[in-house]
N, C-alpha and C positions, 0 to 999 in steps of 0.2 A: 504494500500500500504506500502512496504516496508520501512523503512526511512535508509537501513543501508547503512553505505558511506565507502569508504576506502581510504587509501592516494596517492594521486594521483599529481603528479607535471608535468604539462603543459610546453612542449617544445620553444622555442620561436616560434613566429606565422606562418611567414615567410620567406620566406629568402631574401637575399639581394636583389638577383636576379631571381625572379620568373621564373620558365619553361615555355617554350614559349610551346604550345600544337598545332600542323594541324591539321587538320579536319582530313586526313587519319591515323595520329597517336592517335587520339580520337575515331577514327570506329576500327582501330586494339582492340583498347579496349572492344569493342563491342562484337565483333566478339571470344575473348576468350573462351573456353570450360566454361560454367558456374560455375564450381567448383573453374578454376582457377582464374578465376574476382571475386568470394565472397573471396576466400583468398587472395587476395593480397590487396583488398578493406578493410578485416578486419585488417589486418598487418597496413596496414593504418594509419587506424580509430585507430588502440591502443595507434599508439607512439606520439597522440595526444590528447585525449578523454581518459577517462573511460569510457570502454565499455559498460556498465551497467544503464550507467546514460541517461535522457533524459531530454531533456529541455521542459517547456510547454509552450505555448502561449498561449493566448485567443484573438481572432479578435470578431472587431462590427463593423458594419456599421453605422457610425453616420449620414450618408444622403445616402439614398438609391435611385435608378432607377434614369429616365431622363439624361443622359449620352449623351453628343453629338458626345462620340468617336461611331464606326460600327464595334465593334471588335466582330466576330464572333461568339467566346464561350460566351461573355458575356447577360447574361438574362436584364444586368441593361443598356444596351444601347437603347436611343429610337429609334434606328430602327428598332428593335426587338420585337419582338410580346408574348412578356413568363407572361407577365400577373405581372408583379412585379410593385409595386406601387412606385410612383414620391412621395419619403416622405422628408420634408423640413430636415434641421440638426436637431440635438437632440440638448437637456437643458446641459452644463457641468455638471449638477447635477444628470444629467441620463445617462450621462457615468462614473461617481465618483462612483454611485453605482452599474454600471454594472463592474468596475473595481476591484470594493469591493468586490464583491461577486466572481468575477473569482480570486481573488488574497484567500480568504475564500477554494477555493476547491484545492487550489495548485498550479494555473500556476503565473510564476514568470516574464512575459510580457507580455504588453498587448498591443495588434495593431488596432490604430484607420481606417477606409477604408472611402472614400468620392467617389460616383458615380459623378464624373465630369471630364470636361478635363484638367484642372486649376482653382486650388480657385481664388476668389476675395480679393481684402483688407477686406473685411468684414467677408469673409469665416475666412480670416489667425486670425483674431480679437478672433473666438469664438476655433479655434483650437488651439490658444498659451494657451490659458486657460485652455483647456483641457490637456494637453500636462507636465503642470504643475500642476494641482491637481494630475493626476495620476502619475505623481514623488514623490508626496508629502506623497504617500501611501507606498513606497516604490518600487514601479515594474516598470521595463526596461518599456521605452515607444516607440512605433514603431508606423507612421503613413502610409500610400501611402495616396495620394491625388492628382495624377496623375501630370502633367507636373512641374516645378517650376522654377520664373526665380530668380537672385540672392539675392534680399531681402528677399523675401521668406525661401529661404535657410536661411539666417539669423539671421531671426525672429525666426524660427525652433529652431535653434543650441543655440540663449540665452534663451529660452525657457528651454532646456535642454533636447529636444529630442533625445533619444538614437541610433535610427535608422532608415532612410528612405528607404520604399520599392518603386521599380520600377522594375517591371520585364519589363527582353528583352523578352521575351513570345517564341519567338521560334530562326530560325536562321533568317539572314538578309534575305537569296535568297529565306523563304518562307514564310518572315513578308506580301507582299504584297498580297498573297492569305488571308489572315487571318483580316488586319485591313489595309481600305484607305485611314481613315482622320487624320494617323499619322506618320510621316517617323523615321524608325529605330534611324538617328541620332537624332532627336528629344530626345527617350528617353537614349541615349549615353548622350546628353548634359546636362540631369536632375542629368544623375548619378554622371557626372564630378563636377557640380557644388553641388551638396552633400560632396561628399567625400572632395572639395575643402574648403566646409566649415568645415570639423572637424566632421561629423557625421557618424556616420558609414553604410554602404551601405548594404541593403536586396533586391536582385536581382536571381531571375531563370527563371524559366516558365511552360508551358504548354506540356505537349506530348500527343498524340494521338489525333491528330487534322489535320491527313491526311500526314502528314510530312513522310518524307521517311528516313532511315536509316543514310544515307547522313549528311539531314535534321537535325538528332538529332541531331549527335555530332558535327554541325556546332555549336546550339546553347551550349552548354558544354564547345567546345574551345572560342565562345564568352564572355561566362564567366569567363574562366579560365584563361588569358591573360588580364583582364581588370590588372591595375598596381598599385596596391594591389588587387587583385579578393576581391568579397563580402565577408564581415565577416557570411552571411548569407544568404543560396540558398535553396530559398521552389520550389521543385520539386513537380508538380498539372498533374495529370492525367486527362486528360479531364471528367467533367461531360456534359455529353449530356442532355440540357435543351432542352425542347419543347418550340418553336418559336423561336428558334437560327440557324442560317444556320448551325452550327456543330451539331443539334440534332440527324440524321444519318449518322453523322460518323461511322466508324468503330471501336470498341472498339480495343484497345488496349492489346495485348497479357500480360498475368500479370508478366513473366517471362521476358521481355522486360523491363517493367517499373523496375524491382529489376534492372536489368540492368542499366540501367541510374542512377538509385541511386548510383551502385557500382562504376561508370565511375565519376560520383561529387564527389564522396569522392574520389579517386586516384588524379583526377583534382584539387583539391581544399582543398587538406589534412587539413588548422588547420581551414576551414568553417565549420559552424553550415550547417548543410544539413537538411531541414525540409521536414518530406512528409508530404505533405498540403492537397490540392484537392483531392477529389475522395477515401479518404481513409475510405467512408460509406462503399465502394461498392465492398472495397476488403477481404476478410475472416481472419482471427488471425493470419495464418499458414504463405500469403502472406505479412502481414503486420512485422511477424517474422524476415521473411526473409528480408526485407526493413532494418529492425533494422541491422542485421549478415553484410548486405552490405553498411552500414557505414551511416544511416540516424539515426540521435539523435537529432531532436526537432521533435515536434507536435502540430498541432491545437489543444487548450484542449476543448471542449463545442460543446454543443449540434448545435451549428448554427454558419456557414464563414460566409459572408458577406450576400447573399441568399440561398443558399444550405446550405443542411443535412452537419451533420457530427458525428462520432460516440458519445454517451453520457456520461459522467462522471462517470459512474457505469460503462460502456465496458472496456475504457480504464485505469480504474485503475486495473479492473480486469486481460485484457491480461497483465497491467504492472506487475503482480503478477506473473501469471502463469510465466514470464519467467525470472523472479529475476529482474527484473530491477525498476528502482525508480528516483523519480525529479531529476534533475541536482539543487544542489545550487552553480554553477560555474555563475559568472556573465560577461556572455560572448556571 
């Protein structure tokens, strides 16, 4: 892969006064001639970003399955039938070296995931530890671990965690189709108390899980309005697992999903925009075009949390074919 860099000076973040975004002024963006959404998406993305550069991440699953949320897409909830095993947390000595070795192939953070609804005191006990050897290697550290209330958060932050994920998953008016043992403001109040503590917020979601047009850029203006919005927004294209009530969904038109990419970054100009999920399942040419419309991080490694994802050999290879190379921005 490439290593060459060029000089690049990053704008200030935000502005004072962040754009307040409607839902129908976030569908007009939708709705744009596609030529005219990848260019204004990348006009964007420049006077922010080096266009060129991508940030890598690498996700583990430190405690997989057994989940007592019923969120739809997910294979790791038990009410779900997808065949994924109930595995207790992992040794901090088997995330230090699964950290090791992700930080070995290039990516320069690394995001811990927990199948629950809320840790325990006990859970938080083996995640600060975590949390802190993998600082100590030098890579950004990102957890989700699903709900938190404000100790929690605090335990996090002197620990030195860099960033907590919580996605809003889709919009508010079509959370309730998707997941009912958790109410929208639920994960509003995880995010507040996040950011409240000093850590920086990782929040997007999921598209193509039935949501209608509407639906999307509800959740895009949900994000986009939060006051500071996420320093980082992983956009996940549904994977359809077997034994998940989204298994026959409808996929997702691929020209759609570049869409919402392009509509995050106009929304959300100096965020990190990560295509996350589903990007097994999309071709180089698709994934290209992801890039042109302003998405500059990526899961790096063979495996998310239970699902595929492309392998260390693809994606350094398309990072080749199309000149681009790691982001060393720590951001």
């Amino acid at each position: 892969m490439s290593t060459q860099t060029i000089e690049f000076i990053r704008p200030t973040k935000q502005a004072t006064t962040p754009q307040r975004w409607s839902v129908p002024d976030v569908e007009a963006l939708f709705k744009l001639p596609f030529a005219d959404l990848l260019y204004r998406a990348q006009q964007t993305h420049r006077k922010h970003f080096d266009p060129n550069a991508v940030q890598l991440s690498t996700l583990l699953s430190i405690k997989s399955g057994g989940c007592t949320e019923d969120c739809g897409y997910c294979p790791q909830s038990a009410f779900n039938s997808s065949g994924v095993e109930d595995r207790q947390m992992l040794a901090v000595s088997a995330v230090v070296e699964a950290a090791r070795a992700a930080q070995q192939k290039g990516a320069g953070r690394f995001c811990m995931g927990a199948a629950w609804r809320e840790p325990t005191d006990e859970d938080m006990e083996s995640v600060v530890e975590m949390v802190k050897a993998v600082r100590d290697l030098g890579m950004e550290t990102c957890a989700t671990l699903g709900m938190l209330n404000d100790e929690q958060t605090e335990q996090l932050r002197a620990a030195g965690l860099d960033y907590y994920n919580h996605n809003l998953d889709t919009a508010p008016e079509f959370y309730g189709n998707i997941i009912s043992t958790r109410d929208y403001q639920d994960r509003l109040d995880t995010l507040e108390r996040v950011r409240k503590a000093g850590m920086n917020v990782c929040s997007g979601g999921i598209v193509g899980m039935g949501e209608n047009l509407t639906q999307r850029a509800g959740l895009i203006a949900q994000l986009a309005n939060m006051d500071p919005y996420p320093e980082s927004v992983p956009i996940n294209n549904l994977v359809r697992v077997e034994g998940t009530p989204l298994a026959q969904a409808e996929e997702l038109d691929s020209l759609d999903f570049v869409r919402t990419i392009a509509v995050a970054r106009i929304t959300m100009p100096a965020a990190r925009v990560r295509l996350s999920a589903g990007r097994q399942q999309m071709s180089d040419a698709v994934q290209a075009l992801c890039f042109l419309a302003g998405a500059n991080s990526i899961f790096y490694g063979e495996q998310l949390l239970t699902t595929g994802n492309p392998d260390v050999e693809a994606d350094r290879a398309l990072l080749d074919k199309l000149g681009m190379y790691p982001s060393t921005d720590k951001q």
